[in-house]
N, C-alpha and C positions, 0 to 999 in steps of 0.2 A: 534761264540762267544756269541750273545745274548739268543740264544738258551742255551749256559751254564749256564750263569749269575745265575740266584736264584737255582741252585747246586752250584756254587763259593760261594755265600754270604753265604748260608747255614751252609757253610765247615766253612768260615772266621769265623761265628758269634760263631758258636761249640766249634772252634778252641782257640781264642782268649777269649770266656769266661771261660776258663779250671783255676783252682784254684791255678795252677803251670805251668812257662809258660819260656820257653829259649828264650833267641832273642842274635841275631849278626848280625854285618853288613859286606858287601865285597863291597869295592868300585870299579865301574864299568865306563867303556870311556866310553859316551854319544856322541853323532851327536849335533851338534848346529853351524847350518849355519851362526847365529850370531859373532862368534870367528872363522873365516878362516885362520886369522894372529896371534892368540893368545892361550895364554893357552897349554895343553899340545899336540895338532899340530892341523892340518887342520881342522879345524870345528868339533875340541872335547873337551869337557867339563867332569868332575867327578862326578858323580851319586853316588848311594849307592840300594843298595839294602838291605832287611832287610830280615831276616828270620825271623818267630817266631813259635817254635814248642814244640808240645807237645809231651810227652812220658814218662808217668808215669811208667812202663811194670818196671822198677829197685827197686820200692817203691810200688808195688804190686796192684798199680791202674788200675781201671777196663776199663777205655776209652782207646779208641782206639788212638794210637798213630795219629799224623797229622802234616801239616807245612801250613804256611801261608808265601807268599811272598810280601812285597810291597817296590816300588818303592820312593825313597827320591832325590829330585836335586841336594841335600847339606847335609851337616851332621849339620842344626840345627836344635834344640833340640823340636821345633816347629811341624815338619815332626811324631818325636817318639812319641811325646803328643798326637797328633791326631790319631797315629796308635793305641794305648792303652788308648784313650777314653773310651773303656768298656769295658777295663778289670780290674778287681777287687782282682786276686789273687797276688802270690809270681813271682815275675822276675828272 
């Protein structure tokens, strides 16, 4: 994995500064040894996952299509601001 890193960032940074930009999110079970007794069962908690992707290719844009994944604990609103810190176009 460290070996990928600055091709992952590379992608993220490409990605995420595109001038038009999708995002959704799909809630995903988490492990959380903390809540054994609680929550939705045995030591699992609700995540989120985000996608954010580009793909101009419908509106005759020349970039290469792409997806950026990142991981959220919760769905506050906190998590998305941080993911689109630099990005600057349309959501």
């Amino acid at each position: 994995m460290k070996t990928l890193e600055p091709l992952i960032e590379k992608i993220e940074a490409e990605i995420m500064a595109s001038d038009l930009l999708h995002a959704d999110d799909t809630p995903i079970r988490v492990l959380d040894r903390s809540r054994r007794d609680k929550g939705l069962g045995k030591g699992v908690k609700k995540g989120r996952i985000w996608a954010y992707v580009r793909d101009q290719r419908p509106w005759a844009g020349t970039s290469p299509p792409g997806a950026v994944y990142q991981f959220a604990p919760d769905w506050k609103e906190e998590h998305v601001l941080a993911h689109l810190s630099e990005a600057s176009g349309i959501l």
